[in-house]
N, C-alpha and C positions, 0 to 999 in steps of 0.2 A: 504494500500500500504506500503510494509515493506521499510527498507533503503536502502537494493541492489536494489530493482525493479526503486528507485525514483532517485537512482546514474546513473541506465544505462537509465532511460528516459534523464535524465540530457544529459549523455553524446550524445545521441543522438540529442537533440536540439542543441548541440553546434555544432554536424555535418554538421545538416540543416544548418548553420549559416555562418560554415567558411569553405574554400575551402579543397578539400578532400585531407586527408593525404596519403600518400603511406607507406601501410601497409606491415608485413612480415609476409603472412603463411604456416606451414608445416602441413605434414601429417607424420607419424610412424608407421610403421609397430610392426607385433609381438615382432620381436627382439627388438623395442625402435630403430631402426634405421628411422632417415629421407627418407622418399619412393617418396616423393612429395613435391613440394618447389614451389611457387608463391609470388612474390612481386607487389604492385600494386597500383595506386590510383583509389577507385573504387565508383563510384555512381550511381542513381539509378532515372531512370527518370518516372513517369507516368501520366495519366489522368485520370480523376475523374468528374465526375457531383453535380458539386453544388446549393443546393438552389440558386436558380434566379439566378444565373451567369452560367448556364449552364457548358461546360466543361471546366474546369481549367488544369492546369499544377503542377505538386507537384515533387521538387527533396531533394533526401537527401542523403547524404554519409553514408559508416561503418564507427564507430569512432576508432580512433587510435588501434592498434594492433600491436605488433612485438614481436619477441622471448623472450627477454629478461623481457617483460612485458607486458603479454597479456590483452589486454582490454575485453570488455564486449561481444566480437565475438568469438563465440562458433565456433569453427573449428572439419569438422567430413569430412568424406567419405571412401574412400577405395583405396588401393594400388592396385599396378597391377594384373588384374587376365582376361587372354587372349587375352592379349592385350587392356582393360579396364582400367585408372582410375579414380575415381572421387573425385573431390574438393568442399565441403559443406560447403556454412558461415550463421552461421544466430545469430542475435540479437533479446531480446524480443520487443522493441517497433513494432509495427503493427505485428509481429509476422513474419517481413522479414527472407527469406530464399532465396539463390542463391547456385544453384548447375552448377557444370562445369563438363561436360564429356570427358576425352581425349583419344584421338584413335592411336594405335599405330598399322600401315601397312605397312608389311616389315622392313626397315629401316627408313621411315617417321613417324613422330609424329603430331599431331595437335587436336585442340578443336573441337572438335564436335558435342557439344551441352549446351545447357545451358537452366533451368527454372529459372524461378524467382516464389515466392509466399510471398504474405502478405495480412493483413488484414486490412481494411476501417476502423480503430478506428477510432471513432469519436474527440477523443483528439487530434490527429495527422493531420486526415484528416478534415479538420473544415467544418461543415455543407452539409457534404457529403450525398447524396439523399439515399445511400446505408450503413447504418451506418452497422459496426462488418463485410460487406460483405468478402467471402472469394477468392479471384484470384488468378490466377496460369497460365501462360502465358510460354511458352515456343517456343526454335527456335532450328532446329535438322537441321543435313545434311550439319552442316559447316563445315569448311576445312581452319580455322586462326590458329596463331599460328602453322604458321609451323616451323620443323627443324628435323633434322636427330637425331634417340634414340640418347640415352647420350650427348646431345647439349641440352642448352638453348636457348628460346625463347625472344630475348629483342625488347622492343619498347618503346621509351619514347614519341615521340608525342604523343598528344590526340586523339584519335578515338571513336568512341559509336559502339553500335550493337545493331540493334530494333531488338527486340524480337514478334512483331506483328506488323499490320496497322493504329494501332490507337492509338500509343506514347509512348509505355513500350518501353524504352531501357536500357544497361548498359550504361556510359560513362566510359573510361579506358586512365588513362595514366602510364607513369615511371613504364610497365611493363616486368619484366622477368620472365619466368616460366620454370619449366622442372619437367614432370610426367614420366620419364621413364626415368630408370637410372642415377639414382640423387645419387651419391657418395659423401657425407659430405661437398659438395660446389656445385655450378653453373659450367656446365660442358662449353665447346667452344662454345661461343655466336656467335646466325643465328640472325642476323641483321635485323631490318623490310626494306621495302624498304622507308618508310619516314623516316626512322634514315639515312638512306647509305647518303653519302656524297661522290663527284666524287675525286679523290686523285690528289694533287697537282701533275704537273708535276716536274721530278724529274730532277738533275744536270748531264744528258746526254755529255759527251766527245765523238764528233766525230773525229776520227783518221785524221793526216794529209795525206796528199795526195801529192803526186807528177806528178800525170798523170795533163795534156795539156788538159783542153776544147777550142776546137776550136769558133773561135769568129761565132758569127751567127748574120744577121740582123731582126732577124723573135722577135716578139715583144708579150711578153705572154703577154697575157687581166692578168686586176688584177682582181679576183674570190673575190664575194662577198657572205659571208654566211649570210642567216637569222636564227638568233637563235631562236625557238619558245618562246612565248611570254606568259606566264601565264594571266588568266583575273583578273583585281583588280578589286573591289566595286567601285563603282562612289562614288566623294568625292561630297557633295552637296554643295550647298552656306547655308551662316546663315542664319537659318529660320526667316521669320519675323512676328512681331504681329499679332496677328489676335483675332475679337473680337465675344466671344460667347455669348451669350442670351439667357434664356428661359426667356417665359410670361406664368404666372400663367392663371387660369379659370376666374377669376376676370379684366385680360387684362394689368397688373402690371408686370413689372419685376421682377423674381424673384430669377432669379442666374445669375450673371454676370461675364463673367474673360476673360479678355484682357492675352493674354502667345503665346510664339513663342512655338513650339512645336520639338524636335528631336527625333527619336530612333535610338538606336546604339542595334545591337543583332550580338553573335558570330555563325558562323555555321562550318559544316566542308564540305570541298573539295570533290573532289572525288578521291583524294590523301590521304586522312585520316589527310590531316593539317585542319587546324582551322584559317579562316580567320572573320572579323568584315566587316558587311554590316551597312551603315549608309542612314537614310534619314529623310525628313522634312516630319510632317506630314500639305499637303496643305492650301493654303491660304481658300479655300472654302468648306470645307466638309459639309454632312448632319448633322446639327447638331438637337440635340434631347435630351432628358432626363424626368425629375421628378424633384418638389419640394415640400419638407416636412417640417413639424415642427423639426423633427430633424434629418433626413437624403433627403439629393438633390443628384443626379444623372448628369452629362455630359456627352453625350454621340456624339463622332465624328465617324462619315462612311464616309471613301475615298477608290479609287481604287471600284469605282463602288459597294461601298457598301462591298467589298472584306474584309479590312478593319476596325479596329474599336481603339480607342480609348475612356478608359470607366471611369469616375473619381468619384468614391462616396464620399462626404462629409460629415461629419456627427460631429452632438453638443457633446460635452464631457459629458460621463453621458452614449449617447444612448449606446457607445461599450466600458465602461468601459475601455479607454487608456487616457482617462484622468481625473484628478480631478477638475478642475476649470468649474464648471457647467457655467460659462459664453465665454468659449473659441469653436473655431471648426478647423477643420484639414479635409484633404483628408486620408482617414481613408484606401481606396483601391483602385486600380486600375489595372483596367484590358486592354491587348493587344491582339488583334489577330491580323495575317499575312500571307503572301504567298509567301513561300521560291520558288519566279520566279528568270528566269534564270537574266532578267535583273539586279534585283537588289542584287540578290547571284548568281554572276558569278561564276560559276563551280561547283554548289550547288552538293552534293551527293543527296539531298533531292527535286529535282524538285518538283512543284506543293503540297508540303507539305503543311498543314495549320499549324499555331504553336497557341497555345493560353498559354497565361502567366499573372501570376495574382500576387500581395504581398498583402494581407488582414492583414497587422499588421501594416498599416504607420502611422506617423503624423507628414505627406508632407504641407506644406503651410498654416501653424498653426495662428491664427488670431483671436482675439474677436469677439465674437457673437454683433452685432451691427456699426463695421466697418471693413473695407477691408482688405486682408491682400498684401504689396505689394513687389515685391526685381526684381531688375535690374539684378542684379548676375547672371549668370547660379549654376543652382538646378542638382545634380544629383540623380534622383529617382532608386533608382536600385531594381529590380521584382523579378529576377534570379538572382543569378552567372554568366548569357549568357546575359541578357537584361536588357539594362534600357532607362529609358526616360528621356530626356535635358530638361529642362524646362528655359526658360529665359526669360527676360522684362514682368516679372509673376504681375497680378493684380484681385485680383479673391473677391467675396464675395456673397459667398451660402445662405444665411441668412437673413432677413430683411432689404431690400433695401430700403431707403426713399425717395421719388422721381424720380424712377426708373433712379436712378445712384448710382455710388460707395459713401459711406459713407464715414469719415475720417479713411486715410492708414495706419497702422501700418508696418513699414519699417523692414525687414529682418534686421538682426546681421549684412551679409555679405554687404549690402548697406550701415549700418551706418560706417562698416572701411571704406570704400572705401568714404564715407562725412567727415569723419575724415582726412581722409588724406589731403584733399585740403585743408581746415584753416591751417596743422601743415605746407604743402609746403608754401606756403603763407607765414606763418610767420618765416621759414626757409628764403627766398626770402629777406623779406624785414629785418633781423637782416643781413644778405650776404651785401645788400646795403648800409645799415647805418655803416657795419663796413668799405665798402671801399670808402664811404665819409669821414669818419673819417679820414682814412687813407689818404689820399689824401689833407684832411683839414690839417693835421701836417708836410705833407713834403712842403705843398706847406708854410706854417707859419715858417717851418725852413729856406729855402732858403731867403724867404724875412727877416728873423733874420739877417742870415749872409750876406746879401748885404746892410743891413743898420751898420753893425759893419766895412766893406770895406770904407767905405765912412768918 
């Protein structure tokens, strides 16, 4: 692997990593003139099947690009030819490629197609059933991005565009574009309709009047309007504890974890906004798993088993994220859900399943031989779009004695929060001693000067 190939892997993981940049790319004609101009933040959603975790979720952005400094995004296609142009980006990791087709009919412009293609590296895709596989997924017959030739197309809100039924999307936001008569700048910007904003009413002078309305006793009703009311996500109450248990073959406990449980996951509208659904996951779900010498499993089904909450845990050593062969961590964790209408009010995605997984953690990190514990809320984040609350967390996968918790190793974030009460405390009581003090000398003065009175 030479030193460009191992910079643009680089820069690609930093993609996966940090939230997507909005990028600038042109296209150039013969002349070296600009033919095609797109600006965009753009990423790249799919699914994939993983050993024993069946299907996961995998997203990643193009890394940085703009004119002045183009990064590791190979920009290709074609200028206009009969009313055709296309927009081509592709980077070497997985061998991503996205093409965009734009249609120009009549005085209208707009996108009308778009593939995507990449390949199942196994470095990328981790423990993918289909390793080097090659896809190609494509969505035609659209009609986004609209605006009249020589006009640009803007929209900064976030939107996606599934490419099939089973999870290839783009995600797209802070975009403007113009494939048709693009003149050394962005021609008069078509507005999306989630950018349009309604315009203040403006400082109206009605003329005075000298005409006589005659008095009337007739008594107008006062008109009430109802304004339509958008749906918000139900806010839930703080989840509360709740205790999970496996028993080994032997009839022993052998993974134990007391934790309130939350997920918070973003979705979009049917407006193209982006709202945040939040909920608890129940007091009572099926609970299930595995325990191993050096990997345990949790496993919660609510919603009728719809459902799931999946926690691996695993000794340092087995997945090589840690060195201390006597410590353990939740190494992964996986979600799946059901974008219903209840709990993503106004979902574009009714009845959708999402499954979402981060296989690189080390959430709730602990010695192998006692518990690991923290009061705190934990935020576990999976995606960019999802993650899990964890709070009043008490968990130990590992060698139970007694079938109960071993002695607790207390979070960083619970020891400030024990810290604090000795330092108020002894804040408290120097506050009191100084205003005895204080009070001890005024009241020692007064009785000075009433014995020098005498």
């Amino acid at each position: 692997m030479n030193f460009k190939t191992i910079s643009v892997l680089l820069a690609f993981i930093t993609a996966v990593c940090a939230q997507a940049p909005t990028n600038q790319y042109e296209l150039k004609d013969a002349s070296n003139k600009t033919c095609l101009r797109a600006d965009m933040a753009l990423s790249i959603q799919v699914n994939y099947t993983k050993t024993n975790d069946g299907s996961v979720t995998f997203e990643w952005e193009l890394p940085a690009h703009n004119l002045t400094n183009p990064g590791a995004v190979t920009v290709g296609g074609s200028c206009e030819v009969n009313g055709t142009a296309q927009l081509t980006l592709s980077i070497p990791p997985a061998s991503t490629s996205v093409s965009m087709t734009f249609t120009m009919e009549g005085q209208d412009t707009y996108l009308s197609g778009v593939e995507l293609s990449y390949t199942e590296d196994p470095a990328i895709f981790v423990n993918t059933t289909t390793p080097n596989n090659n896809v190609t997924v494509s969505k035609t017959e659209l009609e986004v991005f609209e605006a009249p030739s020589g006009q640009s197309y803007k929209c900064n809100n976030q939107g996606s565009l599934a490419l099939d039924d089973i999870g290839a999307m783009l995600k797209l936001a802070n975009v403007q574009v113009q494939a048709f008569g693009f003149n050394e700048t962005f021609g008069e910007v078509t507005e999306c309709a989630a950018d349009a904003t309604t315009p203040a009413p403006g400082n109206t002078t009605t003329p005075a009047s000298n005409a006589t309305t005659p008095a009337s006793n007739a008594t107008t009703p006062a008109v009430t309007t109802m304004m339509p009311t958008t749906p918000v996500p139900p806010t839930p109450e703080p989840p509360t504890q709740n205790n999970y248990t496996l028993t080994g073959g032997d009839g022993k406990v052998c993974l134990m974890a007391l934790m309130a449980l939350q997920i918070e996951a973003n979705y979009t509208k049917t407006d193209g906004k982006t709202a945040t659904a939040k909920w608890n996951v129940p007091a009572n779900p099926a609970v299930s798993g595995t325990c191993g010498n050096n990997t345990s499993t949790l496993e919660l089904k609510y919603d009728g088993n719809d459902s799931t909450v999946m926690i691996t845990f695993t000794k340092s050593g087995a997945s090589g994220l840690l060195q201390d062969d006597g410590k353990f961590m939740a190494s992964a964790i996986t979600l799946v859900y059901t974008e219903t209408s209840a709990r993503f009010p106004d979902t574009n995605n009714t009845g959708t399943v999402r499954t979402v997984a981060n296989t690189n953690l080390t959430a709730f990190e602990g010695s192998v031989g006692s518990s690991y514990k923290c009061m705190a809320e934990q935020d576990v984040s999976l995606t960019g779009d999802v993650m899990l609350i964890a709070t009043d967390v008490q968990v130990q996968p590992f060698g139970l004695s007694d079938n109960n918790f071993d002695t607790a190793e207390e979070c960083p974030a619970d020891n400030e929060i024990s810290n604090i009460v000795p330092i108020a405390v002894g804040c408290a009581l120097a506050g009191l001693v100084v205003i005895v003090l204080i009070a001890y000398l005024i009241g020692r003065r007064k009785s000075h000067k009433g014995y020098q009175q005498v």
